[in-house]
C-alpha positions as CSV (number, residue, x, y, z in Angstrom):
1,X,0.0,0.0,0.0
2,X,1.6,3.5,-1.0
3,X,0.7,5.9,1.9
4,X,1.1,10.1,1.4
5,X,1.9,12.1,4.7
6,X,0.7,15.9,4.3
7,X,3.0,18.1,6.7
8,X,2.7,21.5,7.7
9,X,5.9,23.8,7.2
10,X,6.7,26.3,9.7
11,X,10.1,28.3,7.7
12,X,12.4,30.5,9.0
13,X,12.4,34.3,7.3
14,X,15.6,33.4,5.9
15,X,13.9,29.7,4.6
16,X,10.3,31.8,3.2
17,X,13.0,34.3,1.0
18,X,14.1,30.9,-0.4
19,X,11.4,29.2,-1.1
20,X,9.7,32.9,-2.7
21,X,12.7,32.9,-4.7
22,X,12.5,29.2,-5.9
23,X,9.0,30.3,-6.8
24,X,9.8,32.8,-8.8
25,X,12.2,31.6,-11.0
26,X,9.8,28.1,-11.4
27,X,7.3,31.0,-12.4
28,X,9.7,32.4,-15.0
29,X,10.3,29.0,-16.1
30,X,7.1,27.9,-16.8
31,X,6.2,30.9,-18.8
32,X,9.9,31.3,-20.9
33,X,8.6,27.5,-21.9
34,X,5.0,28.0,-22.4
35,X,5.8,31.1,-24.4
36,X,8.1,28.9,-26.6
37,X,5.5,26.4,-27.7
38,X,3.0,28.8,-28.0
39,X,4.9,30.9,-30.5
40,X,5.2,27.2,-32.3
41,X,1.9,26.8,-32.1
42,X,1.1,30.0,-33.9
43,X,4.1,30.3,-36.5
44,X,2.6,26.4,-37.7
45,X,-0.1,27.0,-38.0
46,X,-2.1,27.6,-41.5
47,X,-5.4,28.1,-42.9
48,X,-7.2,24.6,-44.0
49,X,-7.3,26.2,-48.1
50,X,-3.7,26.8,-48.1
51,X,-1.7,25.9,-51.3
52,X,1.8,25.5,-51.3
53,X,1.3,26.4,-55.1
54,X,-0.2,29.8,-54.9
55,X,0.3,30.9,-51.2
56,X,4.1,31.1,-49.7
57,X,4.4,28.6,-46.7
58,X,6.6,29.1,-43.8
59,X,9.5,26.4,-43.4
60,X,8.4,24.7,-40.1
61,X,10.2,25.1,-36.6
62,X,11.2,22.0,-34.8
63,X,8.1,21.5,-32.1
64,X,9.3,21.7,-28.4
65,X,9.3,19.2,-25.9
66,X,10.0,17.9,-23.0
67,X,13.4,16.5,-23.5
68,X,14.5,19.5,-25.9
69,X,13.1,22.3,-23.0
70,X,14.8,20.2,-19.8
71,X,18.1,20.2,-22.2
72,X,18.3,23.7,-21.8
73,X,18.9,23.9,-18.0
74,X,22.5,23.2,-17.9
75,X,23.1,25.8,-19.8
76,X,21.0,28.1,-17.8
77,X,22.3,27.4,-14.8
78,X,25.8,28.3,-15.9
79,X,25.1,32.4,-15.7
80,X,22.5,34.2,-14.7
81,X,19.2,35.1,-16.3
82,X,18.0,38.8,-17.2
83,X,14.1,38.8,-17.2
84,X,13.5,41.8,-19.9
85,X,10.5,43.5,-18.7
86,X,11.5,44.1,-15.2
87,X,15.8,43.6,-15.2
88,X,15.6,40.9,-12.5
89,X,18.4,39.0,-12.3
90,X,17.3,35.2,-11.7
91,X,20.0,32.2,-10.3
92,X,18.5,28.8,-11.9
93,X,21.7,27.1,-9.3
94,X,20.4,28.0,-6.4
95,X,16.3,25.3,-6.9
96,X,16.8,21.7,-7.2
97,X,17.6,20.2,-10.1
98,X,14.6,17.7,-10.0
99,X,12.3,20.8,-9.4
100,X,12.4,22.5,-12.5
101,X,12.3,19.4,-14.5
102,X,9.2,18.7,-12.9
103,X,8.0,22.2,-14.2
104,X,9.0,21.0,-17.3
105,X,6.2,18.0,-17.2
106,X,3.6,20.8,-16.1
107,X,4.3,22.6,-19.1
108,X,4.2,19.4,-21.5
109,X,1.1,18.4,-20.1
110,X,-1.0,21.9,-20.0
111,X,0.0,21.5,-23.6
112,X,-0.9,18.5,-24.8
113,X,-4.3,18.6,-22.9
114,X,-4.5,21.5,-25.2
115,X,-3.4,20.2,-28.8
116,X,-4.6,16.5,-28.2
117,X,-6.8,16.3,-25.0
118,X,-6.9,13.6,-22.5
119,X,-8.0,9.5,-23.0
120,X,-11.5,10.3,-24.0
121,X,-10.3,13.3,-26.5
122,X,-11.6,16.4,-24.4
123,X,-9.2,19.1,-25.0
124,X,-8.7,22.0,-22.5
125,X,-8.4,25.6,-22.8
126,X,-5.4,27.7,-23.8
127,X,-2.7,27.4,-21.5
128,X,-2.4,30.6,-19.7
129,X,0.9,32.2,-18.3
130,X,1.1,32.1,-14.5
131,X,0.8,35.4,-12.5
132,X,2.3,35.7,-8.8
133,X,-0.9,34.6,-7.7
134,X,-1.6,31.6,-10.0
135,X,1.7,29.8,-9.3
136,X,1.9,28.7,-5.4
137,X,4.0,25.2,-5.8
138,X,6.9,23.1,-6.3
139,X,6.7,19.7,-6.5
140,X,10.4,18.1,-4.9
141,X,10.6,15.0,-6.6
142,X,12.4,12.2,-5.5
143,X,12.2,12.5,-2.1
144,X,13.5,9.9,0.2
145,X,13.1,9.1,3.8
146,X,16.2,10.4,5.0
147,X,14.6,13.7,4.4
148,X,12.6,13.2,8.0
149,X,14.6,14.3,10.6
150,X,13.7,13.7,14.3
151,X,15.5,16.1,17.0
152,X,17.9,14.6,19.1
153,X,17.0,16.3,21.8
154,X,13.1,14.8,23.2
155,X,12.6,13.1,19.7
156,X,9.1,14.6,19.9
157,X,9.4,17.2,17.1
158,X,10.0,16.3,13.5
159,X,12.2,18.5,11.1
160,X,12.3,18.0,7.2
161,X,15.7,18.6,5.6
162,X,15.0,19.9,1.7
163,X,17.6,20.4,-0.9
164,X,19.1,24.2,-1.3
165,X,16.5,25.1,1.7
166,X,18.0,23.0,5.2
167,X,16.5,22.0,8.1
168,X,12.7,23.0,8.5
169,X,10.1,22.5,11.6
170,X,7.3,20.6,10.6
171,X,3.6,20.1,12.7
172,X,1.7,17.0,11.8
173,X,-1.3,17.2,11.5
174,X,-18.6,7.7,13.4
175,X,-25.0,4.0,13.2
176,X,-24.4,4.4,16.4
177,X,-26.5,7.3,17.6
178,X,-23.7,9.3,17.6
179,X,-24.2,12.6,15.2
180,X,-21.8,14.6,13.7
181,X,-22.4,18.3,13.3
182,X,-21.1,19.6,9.8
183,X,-18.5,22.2,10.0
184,X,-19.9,24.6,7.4
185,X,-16.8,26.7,7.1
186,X,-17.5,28.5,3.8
187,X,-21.5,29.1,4.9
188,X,-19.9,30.5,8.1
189,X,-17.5,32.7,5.9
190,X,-19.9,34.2,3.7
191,X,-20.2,37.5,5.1
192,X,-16.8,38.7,5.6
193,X,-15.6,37.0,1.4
194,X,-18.2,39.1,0.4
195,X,-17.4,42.1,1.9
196,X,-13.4,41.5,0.6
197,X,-14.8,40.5,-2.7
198,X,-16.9,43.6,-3.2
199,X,-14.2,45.9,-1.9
200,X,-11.8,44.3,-4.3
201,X,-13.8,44.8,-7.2
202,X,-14.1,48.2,-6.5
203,X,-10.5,49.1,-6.9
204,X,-8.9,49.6,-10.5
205,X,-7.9,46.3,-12.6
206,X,-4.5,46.2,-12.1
207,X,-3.7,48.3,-9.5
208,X,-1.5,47.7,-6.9
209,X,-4.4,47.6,-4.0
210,X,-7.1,45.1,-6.3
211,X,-4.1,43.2,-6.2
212,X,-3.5,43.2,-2.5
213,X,-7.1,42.8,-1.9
214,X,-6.9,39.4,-4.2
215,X,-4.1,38.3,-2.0
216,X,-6.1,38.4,1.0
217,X,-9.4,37.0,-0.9
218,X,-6.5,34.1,-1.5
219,X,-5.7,33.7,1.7
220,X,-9.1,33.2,3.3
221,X,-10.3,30.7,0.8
222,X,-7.0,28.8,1.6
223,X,-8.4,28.9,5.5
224,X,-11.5,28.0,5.1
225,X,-10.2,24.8,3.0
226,X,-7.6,24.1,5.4
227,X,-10.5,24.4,8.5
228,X,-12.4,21.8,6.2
229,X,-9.6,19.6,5.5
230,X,-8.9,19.6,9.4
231,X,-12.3,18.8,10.0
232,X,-12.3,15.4,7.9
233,X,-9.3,14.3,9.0
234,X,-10.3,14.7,12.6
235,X,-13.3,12.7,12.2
236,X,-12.2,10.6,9.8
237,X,-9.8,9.4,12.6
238,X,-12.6,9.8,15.7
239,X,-14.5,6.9,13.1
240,X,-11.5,5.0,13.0
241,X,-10.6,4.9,16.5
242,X,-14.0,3.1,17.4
243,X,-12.3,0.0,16.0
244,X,-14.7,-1.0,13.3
245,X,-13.0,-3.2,10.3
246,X,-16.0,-2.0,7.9
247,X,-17.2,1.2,7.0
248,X,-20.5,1.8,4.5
249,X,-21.0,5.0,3.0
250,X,-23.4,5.8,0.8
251,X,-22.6,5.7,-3.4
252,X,-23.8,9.3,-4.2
253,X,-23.6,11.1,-7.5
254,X,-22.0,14.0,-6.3
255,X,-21.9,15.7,-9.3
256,X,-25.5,14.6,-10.6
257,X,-26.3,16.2,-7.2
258,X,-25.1,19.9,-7.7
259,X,-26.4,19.6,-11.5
260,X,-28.4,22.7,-12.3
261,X,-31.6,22.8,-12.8
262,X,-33.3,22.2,-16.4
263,X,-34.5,25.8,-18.2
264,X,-38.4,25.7,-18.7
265,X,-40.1,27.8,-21.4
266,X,-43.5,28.4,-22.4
267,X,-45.0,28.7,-25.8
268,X,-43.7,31.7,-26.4
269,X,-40.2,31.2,-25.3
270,X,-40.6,33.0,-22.5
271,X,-37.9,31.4,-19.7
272,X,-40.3,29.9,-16.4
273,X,-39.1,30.2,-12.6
274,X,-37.6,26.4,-12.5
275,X,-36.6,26.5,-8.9
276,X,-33.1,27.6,-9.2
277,X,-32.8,30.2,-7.0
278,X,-33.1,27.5,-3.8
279,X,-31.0,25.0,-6.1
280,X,-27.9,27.3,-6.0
281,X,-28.5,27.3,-2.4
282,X,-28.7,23.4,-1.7
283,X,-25.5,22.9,-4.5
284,X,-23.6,25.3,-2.2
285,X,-24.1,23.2,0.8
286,X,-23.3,20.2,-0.8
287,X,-20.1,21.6,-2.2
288,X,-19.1,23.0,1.4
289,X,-19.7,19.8,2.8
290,X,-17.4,18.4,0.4
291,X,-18.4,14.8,0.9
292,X,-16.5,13.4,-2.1
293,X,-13.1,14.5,0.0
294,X,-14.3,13.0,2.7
295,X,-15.0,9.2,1.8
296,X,-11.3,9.8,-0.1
297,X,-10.0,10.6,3.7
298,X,-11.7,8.3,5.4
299,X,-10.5,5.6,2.9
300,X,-6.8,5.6,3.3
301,X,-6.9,6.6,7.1
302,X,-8.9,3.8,7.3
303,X,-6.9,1.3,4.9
304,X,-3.4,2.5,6.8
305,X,-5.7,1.0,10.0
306,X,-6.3,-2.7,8.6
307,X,-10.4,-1.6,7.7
308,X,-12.0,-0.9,4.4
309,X,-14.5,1.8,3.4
310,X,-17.3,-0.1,1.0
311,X,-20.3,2.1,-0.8
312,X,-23.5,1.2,-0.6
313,X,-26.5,2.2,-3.3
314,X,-28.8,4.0,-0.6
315,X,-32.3,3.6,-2.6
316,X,-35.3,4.1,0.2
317,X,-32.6,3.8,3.5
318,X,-33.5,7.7,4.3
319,X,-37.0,6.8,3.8
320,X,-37.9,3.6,5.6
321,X,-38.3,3.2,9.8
322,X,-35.4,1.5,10.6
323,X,-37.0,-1.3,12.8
324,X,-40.6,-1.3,11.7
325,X,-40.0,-1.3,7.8
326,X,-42.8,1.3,6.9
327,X,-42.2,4.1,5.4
328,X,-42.6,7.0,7.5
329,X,-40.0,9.7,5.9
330,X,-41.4,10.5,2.7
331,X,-41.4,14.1,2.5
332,X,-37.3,15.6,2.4
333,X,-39.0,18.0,5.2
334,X,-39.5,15.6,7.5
335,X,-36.5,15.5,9.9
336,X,-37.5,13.7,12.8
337,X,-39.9,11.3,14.1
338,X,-42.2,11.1,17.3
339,X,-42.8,6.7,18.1
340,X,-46.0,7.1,20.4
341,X,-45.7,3.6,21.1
342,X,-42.1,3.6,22.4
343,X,-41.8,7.2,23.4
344,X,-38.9,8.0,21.4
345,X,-37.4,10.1,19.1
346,X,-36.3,8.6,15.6
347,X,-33.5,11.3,13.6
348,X,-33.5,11.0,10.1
349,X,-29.9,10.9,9.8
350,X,-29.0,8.3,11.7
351,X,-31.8,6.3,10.5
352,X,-30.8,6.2,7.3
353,X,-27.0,5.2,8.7
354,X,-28.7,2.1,10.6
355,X,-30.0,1.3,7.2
356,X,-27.2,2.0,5.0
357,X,-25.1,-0.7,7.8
358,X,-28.3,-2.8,7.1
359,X,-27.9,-3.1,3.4
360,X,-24.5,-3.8,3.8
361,X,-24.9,-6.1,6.2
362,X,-28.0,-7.7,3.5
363,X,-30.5,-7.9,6.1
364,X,-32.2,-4.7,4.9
365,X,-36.1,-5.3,3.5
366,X,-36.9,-7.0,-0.2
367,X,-38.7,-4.3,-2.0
368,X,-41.1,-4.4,-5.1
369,X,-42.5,-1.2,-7.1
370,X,-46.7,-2.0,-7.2
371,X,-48.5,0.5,-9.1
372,X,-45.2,2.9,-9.0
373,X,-45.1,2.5,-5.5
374,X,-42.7,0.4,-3.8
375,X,-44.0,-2.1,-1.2
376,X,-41.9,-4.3,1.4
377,X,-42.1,-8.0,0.1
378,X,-39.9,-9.5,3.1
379,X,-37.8,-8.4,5.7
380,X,-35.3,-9.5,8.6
381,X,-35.7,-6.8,10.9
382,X,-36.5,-8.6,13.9
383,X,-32.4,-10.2,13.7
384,X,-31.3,-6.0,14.0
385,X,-33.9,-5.1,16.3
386,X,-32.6,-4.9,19.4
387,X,-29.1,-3.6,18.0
388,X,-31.2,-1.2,16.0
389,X,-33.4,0.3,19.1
390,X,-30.1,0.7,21.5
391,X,-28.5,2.7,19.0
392,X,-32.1,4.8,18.7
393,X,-32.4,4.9,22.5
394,X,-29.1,6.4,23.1
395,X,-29.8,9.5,20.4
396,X,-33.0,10.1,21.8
397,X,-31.1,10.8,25.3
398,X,-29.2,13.0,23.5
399,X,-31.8,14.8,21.8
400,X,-33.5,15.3,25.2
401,X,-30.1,17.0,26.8
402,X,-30.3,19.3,23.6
């Protein structure tokens, strides 16, 4: 099993200069190539009813690529490098060899994505050069163990030795009844983004303060994705913990869910309300919940612990009472449910979890569709039950203390 480790730098000001620096010239590098191929792209090119016979042709250029572009670095590196429009002076020997060759296979692949497109024969858009703002990374590759370095001292805190850079501190970062509260970080957000955005927009394109106001608009997007990133991983490991072998989630179509909605028209053409308005809404809470992410975290934390995340189609498990087999949650509105008979109170939410462990567990109810509707044909609920009501019991307690 190949297991990734995500690690959160903490650079000296010395180490941040650096690592700007090795930004920037990656930068320049990425657009010197770009620009290269481009200009091939556009000296090549020809109209379709071109004749060699009656219009003049250009003699073709030899096409750049990857091996022809990386060539050019030893050479580079030898002096340095005068960046016209602004007379910076840029050291190629100071970044990692293996850094800007990796640049190198960004460039090649931005481009063929655009002349050929991936497997399925999509192409992408024009490459675009890379502003300040739009290049952020460097990929070291080739990295090996003996990069992890533990202090002598306590052995408690971890340093990470990188090429060119040194030494740098690092910080590492569940059917039950149980309930976990979503974390909501960009819903939370919303006020203050949209106060930055609006401010930004008000300043002049280009300007020196739009552009300062961007960087901070960055910034807190990069938060709020970090806080949500945090989140996962924290309960992805709280899930873990409980020392189940098998997790089932459910096998959503995340992107069939944040699908717009379809345009309606009358006779006339005129465009009818189509609901939206509240869509937008709904596909904005889906997309901050960012459930996708989350199964993807939960599978590999849970794989590096010996258990196994399995999806499960959840037709009818948010609908049906999960140890009666009737169907009492029909409408989406419906949260929660009052049992006269046992005095407790049934949530949705963790109904439908007992039902999704249910059908993975094949003991949830046969179902046929009668007349459009579908009917319970057989069930083995009375083998969950008592499992089923303990699990129910202990959330209604909690509801109570709410």
């Amino acid at each position: 099993m190949k297991t990734s480790y995500q690690y959160r730098l903490y650079p000296s000001t010395k180490q941040k200069l650096s690592l700007n620096q090795g930004l920037r010239v990656c930068r320049y590098w990425y657009n010197r190539m770009l620009g290269e191929r481009l200009d091939w792209w556009e000296y090549n090119r020809s109209a379709v009813n071109s004749c060699p016979l009656i219009c003049h042709l250009r003699e073709l250029k030899e096409r750049p690529n990857y091996y022809n572009q990386k060539n050019q670095l030893p050479a580079i590196k030898k002096d340095l490098v005068l960046v016209k429009w602004s007379g910076e002076l840029l050291d190629f020997s100071d970044i990692y060899s293996t850094i800007l060759q990796d640049v190198c296979k960004r460039v090649d692949k931005a481009f063929e994505r655009y002349i050929k497109g991936d497997k399925k024969g999509k192409r992408s858009g024009k490459p675009r050069f890379k502003s300040e703002s739009r290049y952020r990374t460097m990929v070291f590759d080739g990295a090996k163990n003996e990069w992890l370095k533990f202090c002598t001292v306590n052995g408690r805190w971890l340093y990470l030795r990188l090429p060119k850079i040194g030494l740098v501190d690092v910080y590492i970062a569940t059917s039950e009844g149980e309930s976990i509260p979503s974390l909501k970080p960009l819903r939370k957000n919303l006020d203050k983004l949209g106060k930055l955005q609006t401010k930004r927009n008000a300043k002049k394109k280009g300007s020196r303060r739009r552009r300062k106001l961007a960087k901070r608009e960055a910034r807190f997007h990069q938060r709020i994705a970090r806080s949500r990133q945090d989140f996962q991983y924290k309960s992805a490991h709280k899930l873990v913990r409980t020392g189940k072998k098998v997790f089932f989630c459910e096998d959503l179509n995340l992107k069939g869910l944040t699908k717009r909605n379809a345009p309606k028209q009358d006779d006339d053409g005129k465009y009818l309300p189509n609901g939206q308005s509240a869509k937008s809404g709904l596909n904005k809470s889906w997309l901050d919940a960012a459930f996708g992410q989350f199964f993807s975290t939960l599978s590999y934390i849970a794989e590096k612990a010996g258990a196994v995340v399995v999806e499960k189609n959840p037709a009818y498990t948010s609908q049906i009472l999960c140890y009666r087999d009737e169907f009492v949650f029909i409408d989406c509105s419906i949260r929660e449910y009052w049992d006269e008979q046992l005095q407790i109170w049934v949530d949705r939410d963790i109904n439908a979890a007992i039902n999704l462990k249910r059908v993975g567990l094949d003991v949830f109810p046969t179902l046929k569709c009668r007349k459009g509707n579908p009917v319970v044909v057989s069930s083995a609920t009375n083998s969950t039950l008592k499992e089923v009501l303990t699990a129910l019991f202990k959330a209604s307690v909690a509801h109570a203390v709410r």
